[in-house]
C-alpha positions in Angstrom: 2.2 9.1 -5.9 4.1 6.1 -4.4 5.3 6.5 -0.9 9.0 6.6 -0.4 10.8 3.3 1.0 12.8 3.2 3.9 14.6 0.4 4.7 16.0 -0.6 8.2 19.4 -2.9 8.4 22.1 -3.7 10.4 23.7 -6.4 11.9 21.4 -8.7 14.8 19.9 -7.3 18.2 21.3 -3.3 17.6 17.8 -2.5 18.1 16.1 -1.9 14.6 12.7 -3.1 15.6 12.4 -0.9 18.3 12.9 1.6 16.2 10.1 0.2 13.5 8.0 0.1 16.4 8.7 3.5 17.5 8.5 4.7 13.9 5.0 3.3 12.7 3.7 4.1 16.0 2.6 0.7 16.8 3.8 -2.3 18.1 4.3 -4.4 14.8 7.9 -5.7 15.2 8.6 -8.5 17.8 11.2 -7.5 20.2 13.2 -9.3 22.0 17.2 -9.5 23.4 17.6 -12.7 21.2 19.4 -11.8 17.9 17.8 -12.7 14.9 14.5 -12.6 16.1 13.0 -10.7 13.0 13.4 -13.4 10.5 11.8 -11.6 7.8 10.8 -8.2 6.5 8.2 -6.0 8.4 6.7 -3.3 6.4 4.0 -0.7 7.9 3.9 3.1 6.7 4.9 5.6 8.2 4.4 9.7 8.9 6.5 12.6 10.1 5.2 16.1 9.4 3.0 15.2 7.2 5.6 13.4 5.3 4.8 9.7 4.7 6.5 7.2 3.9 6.8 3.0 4.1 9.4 1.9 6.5 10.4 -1.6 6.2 11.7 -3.9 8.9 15.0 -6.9 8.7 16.1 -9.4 10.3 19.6 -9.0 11.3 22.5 -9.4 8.9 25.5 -12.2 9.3 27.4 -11.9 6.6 29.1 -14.8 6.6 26.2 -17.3 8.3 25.9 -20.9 7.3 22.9 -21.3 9.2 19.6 -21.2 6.4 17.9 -19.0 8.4 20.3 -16.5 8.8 21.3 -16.7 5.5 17.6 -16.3 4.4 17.5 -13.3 6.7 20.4 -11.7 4.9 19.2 -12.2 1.1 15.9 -10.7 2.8 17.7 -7.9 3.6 19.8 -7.5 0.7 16.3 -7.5 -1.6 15.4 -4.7 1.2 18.4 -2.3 0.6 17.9 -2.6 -3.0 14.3 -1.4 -3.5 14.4 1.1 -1.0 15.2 4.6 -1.8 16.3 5.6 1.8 18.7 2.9 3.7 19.0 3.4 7.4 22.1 1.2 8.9 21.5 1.1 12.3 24.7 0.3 14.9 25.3 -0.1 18.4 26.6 2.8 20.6 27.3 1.1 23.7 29.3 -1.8 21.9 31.1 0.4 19.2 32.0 -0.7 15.5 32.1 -4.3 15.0 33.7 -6.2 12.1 30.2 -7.2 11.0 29.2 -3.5 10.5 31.8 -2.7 8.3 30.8 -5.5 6.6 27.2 -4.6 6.5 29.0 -0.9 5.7 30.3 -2.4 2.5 27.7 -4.2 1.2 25.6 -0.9 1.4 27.8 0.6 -0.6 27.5 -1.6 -4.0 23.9 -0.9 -3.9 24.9 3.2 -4.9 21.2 4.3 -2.4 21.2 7.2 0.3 21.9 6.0 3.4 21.9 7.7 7.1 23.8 6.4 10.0 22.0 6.1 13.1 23.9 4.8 16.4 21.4 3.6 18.8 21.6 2.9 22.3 22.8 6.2 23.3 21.2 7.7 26.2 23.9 9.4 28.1 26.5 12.0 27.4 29.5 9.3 28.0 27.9 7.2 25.1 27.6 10.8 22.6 31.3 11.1 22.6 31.9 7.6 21.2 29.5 8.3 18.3 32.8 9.6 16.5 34.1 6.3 15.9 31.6 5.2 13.6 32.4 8.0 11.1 35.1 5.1 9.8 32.2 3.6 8.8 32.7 6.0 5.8 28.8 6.3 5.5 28.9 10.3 6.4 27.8 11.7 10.1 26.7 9.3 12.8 23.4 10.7 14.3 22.7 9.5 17.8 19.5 7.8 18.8 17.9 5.9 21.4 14.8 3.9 19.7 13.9 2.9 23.2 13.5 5.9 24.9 12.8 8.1 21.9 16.0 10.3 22.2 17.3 12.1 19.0 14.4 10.8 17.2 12.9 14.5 15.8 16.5 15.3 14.0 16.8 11.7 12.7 13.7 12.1 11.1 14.1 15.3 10.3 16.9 14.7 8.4 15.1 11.2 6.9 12.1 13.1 5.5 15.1 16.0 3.8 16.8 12.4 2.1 13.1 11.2 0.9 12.6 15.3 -0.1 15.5 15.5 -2.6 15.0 12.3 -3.8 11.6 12.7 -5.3 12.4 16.2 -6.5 15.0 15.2 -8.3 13.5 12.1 -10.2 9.3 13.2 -10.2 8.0 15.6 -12.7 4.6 16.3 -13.3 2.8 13.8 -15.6 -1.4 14.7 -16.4 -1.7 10.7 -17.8 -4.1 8.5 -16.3 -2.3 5.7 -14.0 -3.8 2.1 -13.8 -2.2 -0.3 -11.7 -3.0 -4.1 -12.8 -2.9 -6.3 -10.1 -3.6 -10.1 -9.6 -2.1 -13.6 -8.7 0.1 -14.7 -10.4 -0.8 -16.0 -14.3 -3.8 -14.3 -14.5 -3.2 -12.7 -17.7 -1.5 -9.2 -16.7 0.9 -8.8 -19.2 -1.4 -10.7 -21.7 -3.8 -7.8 -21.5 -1.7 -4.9 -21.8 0.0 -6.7 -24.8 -3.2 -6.8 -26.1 -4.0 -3.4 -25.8 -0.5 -2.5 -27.7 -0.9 -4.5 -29.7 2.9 -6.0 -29.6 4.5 -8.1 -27.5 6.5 -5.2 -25.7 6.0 -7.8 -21.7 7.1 -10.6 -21.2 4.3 -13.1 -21.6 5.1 -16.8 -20.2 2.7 -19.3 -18.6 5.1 -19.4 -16.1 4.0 -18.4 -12.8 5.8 -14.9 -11.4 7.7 -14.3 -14.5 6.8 -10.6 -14.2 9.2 -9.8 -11.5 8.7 -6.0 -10.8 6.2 -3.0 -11.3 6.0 -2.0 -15.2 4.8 1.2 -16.6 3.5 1.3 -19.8 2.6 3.8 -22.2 -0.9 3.2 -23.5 -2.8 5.5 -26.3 -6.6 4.1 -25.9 -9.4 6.2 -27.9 -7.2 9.5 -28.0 -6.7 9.7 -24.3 -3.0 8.4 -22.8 -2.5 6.3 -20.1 -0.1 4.7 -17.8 0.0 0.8 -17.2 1.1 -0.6 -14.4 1.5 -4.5 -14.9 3.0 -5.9 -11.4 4.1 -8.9 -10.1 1.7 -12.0 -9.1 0.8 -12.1 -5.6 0.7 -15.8 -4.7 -0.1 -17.2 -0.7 2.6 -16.7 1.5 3.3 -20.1 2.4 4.0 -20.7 -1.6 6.3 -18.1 -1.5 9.7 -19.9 -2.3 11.8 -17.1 -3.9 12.7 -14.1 -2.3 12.1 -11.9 -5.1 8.8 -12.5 -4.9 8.6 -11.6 -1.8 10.1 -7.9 -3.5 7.7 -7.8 -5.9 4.8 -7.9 -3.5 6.1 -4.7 -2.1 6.2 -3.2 -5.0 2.9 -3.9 -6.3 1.3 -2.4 -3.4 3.9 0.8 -4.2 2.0 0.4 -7.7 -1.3 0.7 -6.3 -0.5 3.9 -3.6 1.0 6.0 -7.2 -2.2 4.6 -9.4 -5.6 6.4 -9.4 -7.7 3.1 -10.6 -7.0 -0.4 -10.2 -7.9 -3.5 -12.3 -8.1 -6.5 -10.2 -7.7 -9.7 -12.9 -9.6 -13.1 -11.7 -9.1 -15.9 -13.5 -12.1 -17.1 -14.5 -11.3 -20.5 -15.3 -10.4 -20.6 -12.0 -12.9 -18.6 -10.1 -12.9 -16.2 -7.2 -10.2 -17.5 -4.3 -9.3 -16.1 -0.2 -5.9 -15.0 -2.2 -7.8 -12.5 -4.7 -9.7 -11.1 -1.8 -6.7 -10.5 -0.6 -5.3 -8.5 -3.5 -8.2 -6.7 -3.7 -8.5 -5.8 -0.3 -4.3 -3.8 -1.5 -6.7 -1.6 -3.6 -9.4 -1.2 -1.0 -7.5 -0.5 1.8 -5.7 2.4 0.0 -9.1 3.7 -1.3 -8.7 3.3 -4.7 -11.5 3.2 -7.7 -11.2 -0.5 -8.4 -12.3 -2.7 -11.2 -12.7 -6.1 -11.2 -11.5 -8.1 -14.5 -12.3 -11.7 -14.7 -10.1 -12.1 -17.5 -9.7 -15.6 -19.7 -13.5 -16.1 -20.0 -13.6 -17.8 -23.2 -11.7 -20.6 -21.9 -15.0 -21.2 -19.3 -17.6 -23.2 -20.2 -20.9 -21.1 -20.0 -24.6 -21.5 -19.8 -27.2 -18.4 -19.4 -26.2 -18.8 -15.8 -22.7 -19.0 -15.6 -21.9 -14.9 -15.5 -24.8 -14.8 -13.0 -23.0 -17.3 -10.7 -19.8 -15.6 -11.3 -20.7 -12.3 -9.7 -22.4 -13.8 -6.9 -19.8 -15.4 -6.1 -17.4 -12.6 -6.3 -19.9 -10.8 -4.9 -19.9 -13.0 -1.7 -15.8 -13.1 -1.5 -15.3 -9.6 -2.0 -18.3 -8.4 -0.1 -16.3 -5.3 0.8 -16.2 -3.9 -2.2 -19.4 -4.0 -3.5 -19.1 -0.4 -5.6 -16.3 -2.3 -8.0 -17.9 -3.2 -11.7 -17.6 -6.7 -12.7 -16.0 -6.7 -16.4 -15.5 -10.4 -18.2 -13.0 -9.9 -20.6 -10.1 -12.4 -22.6 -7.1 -11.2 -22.9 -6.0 -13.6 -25.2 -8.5 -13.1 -27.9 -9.7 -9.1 -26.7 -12.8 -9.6 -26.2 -14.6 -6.3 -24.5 -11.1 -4.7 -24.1 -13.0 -1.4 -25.0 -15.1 -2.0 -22.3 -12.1 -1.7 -19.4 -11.2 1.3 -20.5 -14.3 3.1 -20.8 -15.1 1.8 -17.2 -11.2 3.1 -16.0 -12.9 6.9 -17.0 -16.1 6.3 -15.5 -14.9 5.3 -12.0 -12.0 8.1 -12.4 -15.1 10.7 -12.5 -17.0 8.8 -9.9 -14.2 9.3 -7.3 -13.5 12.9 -8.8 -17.5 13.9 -8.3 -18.3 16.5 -5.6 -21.5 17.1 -4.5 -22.9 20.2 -3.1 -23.6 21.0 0.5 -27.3 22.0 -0.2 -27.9 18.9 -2.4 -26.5 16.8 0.2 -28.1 17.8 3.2 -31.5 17.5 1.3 -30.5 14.0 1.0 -29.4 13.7 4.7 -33.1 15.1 5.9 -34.7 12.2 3.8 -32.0 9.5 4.7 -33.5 10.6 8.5 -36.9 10.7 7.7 -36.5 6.9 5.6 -34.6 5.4 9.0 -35.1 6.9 12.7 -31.5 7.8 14.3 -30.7 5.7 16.9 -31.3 6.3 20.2 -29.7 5.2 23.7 -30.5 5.6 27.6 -32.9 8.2 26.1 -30.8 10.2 24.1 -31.4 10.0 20.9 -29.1 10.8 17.8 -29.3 13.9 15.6 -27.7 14.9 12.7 -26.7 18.8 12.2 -25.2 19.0 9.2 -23.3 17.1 6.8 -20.2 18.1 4.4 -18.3 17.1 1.6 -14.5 17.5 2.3 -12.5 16.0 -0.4 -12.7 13.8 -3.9 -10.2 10.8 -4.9 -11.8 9.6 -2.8 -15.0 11.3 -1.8 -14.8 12.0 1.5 -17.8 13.4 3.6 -17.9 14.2 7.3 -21.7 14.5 9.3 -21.5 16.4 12.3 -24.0 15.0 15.3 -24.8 15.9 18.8 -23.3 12.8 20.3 -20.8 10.6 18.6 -21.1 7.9 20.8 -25.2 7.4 19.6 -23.8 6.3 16.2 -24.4 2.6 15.5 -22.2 1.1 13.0 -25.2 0.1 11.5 -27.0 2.9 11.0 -23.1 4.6 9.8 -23.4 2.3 7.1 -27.1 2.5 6.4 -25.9 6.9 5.6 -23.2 5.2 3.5 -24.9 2.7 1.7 -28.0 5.7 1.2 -25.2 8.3 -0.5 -23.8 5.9 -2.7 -27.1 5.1 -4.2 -28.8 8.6 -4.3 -25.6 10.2 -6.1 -24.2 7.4 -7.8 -20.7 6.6 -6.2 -20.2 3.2 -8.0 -16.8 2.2 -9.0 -15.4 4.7 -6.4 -14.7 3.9 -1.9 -15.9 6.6 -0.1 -14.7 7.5 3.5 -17.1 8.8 5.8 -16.7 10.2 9.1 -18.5 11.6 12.3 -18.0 14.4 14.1 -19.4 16.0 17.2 -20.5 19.7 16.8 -18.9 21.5 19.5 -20.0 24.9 21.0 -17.4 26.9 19.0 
C-alpha cells in the first residue's frame, strides 16, 4: 500500500521546516530566520501511532515573485499541493493573516484536496486568542501549534492521521492482484514492455526522454494469473532535472514502489549498468522489496559468448547490494524471454512469502556456529540462544545472544549470507536483527 502524502506550504519563514523536522524526527530541513531558505522540496516519511505516512517539505510561497528562484519555489510548491492527498497550510500566529496567506488560501482551494490549518508560533495564552482570525481564511478551524517547542503537536496530528484515515477508506478496496512496479531511467523501455505484454499500444511509447509523466496501473492477464503494472516515470540525475514535473514524478515512483510487492528494475543494455540505476535500485532495496533486474533492449547489443557474462559482473559490481535480485536479458521491442519475467515475478513473490520453521532454523544456526566461531572480545565471547522467524514480505528473523555488543558486522552478515543460501532466499531482502536475551 502506498503511504499517504502530506504536503507542507505556506508563505516564507512561518516555520514549516521546523515542523518537518519535528515531524520526521530528524533534522532534515535547513532552518534558518532567512525566508526562502528551503528552495525545494524535502520529502522524508513519517509515523504517528503507527500511522505512516510521507511528509513533504516547500520552500516558501510568493505569489506574485519575479525573482526565478522564488518563482521556481512556488511552481515546486504548487506540484507539491497537487499530488498530495493531505495539504497542511501553515501560518504565522504572532504576525496574524497576511495578504500573502490568503493568497496562498486561494490557490489551495483550486486544487479541491483536504487541507488542515495549522497556526504556528503560538506558545502563550495571549497568542491562542488571536488564532480566531485566521478562520477568514475559510479553510475550516485554525489549530494552534508551536513546531519549535512541540506544543499542540499530539492533536494536530491526531487530527492529520483521522484526514489520511478517511481518505484511504473511502477510495482503497481490497484487490488479491499481484502489483509490479517498473522502474528505470528514463527511456529504458517501460512502457515498451508492458505494451508488449498487452499486446496493444494502450502507453504512450515515445523515444522521448520522460514522456511517461506519472505512475500507471495496468491491468495485465499473464498465463491465467492477473496482475497490476505499474509503469512510472524515468528517474534521470538531479542535476538534469530541468522540468519540475519530473521532479513529481520521482515522488511518485517511489509511492509506486512502497504499494508494489516486486519490482522490475529495466537497464539498458545498450547502455550498460550506470551510478543513476544503482540509485533506482537502491528505491526498491531500501523499501525491502523482491526485486528483479531487467536489462531490457538486448538485441540491439552486440554479443560474443562473453558479453552476458560481462554484463552481470558488472551489474553485479554496481549493485553489489543487492546481490539476491535475478538478472533477466530481455527486448522489449521484439519480446524476447517476456515469459521469463513473469515466471521470475512468482518465484521471488514466494521467496519473500516463505517461512521457515523454528526447529529447521535453529538446526541451521548450530551448524552456521560450528562452520565459523562467534566472535569474541576482552574475553567474552559471543553466543547465540536462539533464533526466530518473525515475519514474511519480507522475511524477517531475529537471533537472540548474550551480548549484543559482541556482534561484528561481519560475522551479522556471514548468519545472513549462510540463511540465504541454506533456504534459498534469492530474489527476496531479508532483515535481520539481534537481540539480547534478557532475564525475563
Amino acid at each position: 500500500m502506498a503511504k499517504p502524502i502530506v504536503a507542507v506550504v505556506g508563505r516564507p519563514n512561518v516555520g514549516k521546516s521546523t515542523l518537518f523536522n519535528r515531524l520526521v524526527g530528524e533534522r532534515i530541513a535547513i532552518v534558518e530566520d532567512t525566508p526562502g531558505v528551503t528552495r525545494d522540496r524535502i520529502i522524508a516519511d513519517a509515523e504517528w501511532l503507527n500511522h505512516h505516512f510521507t511528509l513533504i517539505d516547500t520552500g516558501g510561497i510568493e505569489p506574485h515573485a519575479k525573482d526565478d528562484i522564488l518563482l521556481q519555489m512556488r511552481i515546486q510548491a504548487e506540484i507539491a499541493i497537487d499530488m498530495a492527498d493531505l495539504i497542511i497550510l501553515m501560518v504565522d500566529g504572532r504576525e496574524g493573516i497576511t495578504g500573502t496567506d490568503l493568497e496562498v488560501a486561494n490557490m489551495i482551494r483550486k486544487h479541491d484536496k483536504d487541507v488542515l490549518l495549522a497556526v504556528n508560533k503560538v506558545d502563550s495564552k495571549t497568542l491562542e486568542n488571536n488564532i480566531f482570525e485566521f478562520y477568514n481564511l475559510g479553510l475550516g478551524e485554525p489549530l494552534a501549534i508551536s513546531a519549535e517547542q512541540g506544543l499542540g503537536l499530539g492533536d494536530f496530528l491526531d487530527e492529520v492521521i483521522d484526514h489520511i484515515k478517511r481518505h484511504y477508506n473511502d477510495e482503497e478496496e481490497e484487490d488479491d492482484r499481484l502489483r509490479v512496479a517498473v522502474i528505470g531511467k528514463p527511456n529504458v523501455g517501460k512502457s515498451t514492455l508492458i505494451n508488449k505484454v498487452l499486446g496493444e499500444d494502450r502507453l504512450i511509447v515515445s523515444n522521448i526522454p520522460g514522456t511517461t509523466r506519472d505512475a500507471v496501473d495496468t491491468n495485465v492477464r499473464y498465463d491465467g494469473e492477473d496482475y497490476v503494472l505499474i509503469d512510472t516515470a524515468g528517474l534521470r540525475r538531479k542535476k538534469k532535472i530541468y522540468e519540475d514535473i519530473e521532479r513529481y514524478s520521482i515522488v511518485r515512483a517511489i509511492a509506486a514502489v512502497e504499494r508494489s510487492q516486486v519490482v522490475l528494475i529495466l537497464i539498458d543494455g545498450s547502455e550498460g549498468i550506470t551510478e543513476q540505476d544503482a540509485k533506482i535500485a537502491g528505491i526498491a532495496h531500501n523499501r525491502a522489496k523482491p526485486s528483479i533486474i531487467v536489462v531490457n533492449k538486448w538485441d540491439a547489443v552486440e554479443k560474443d559468448n562473453k558479453t552476458m557474462k560481462k554484463m552481470e559482473d558488472d551489474i553485479r559490481d554496481m549493485l553489489s547490494f543487492m546481490t539476491y535480485a535475478p538478472i533477466i536479458f530481455i527486448s522489449a521491442q521484439t519480446g524476447q524471454r517476456l515469459g521469463k519475467i513473469f515466471q521470475t515475478i512468482e518465484y521471488v513473490k514466494a521467496q519473500s512469502a516463505k517461512r521457515i520453521t523454528t526447529g529447521k532454523l535453529n538446526e541451521a544456526m548450530a551448524e552456521f556456529v560450528l562452520m565459523k566461531q562467534p566472535p569474541s572480545k576482552h574475553g567474552r565471547r559471543l553466543r547465540l540462544y536462539y533464533s526466530s522467524q518473525v515475519a514474511i514480505n519480507p522475511p524477517t528473523f531475529v537471533v537472540f545472544v548474550n551480548d549484543a555488543t559482541l556482534v561484528h558486522f561481519s560475522y551479522q552478515r556471514y548468519l545472513e549470507n549462510k540463511i540465504r543460501e541454506t533456504f534459498d532466499f534469492f530474489g527476496t531482502p531479508i532483515h535481520f536483527f539481534i537481540r539480547e536475551r534478557t532475564n525475563e
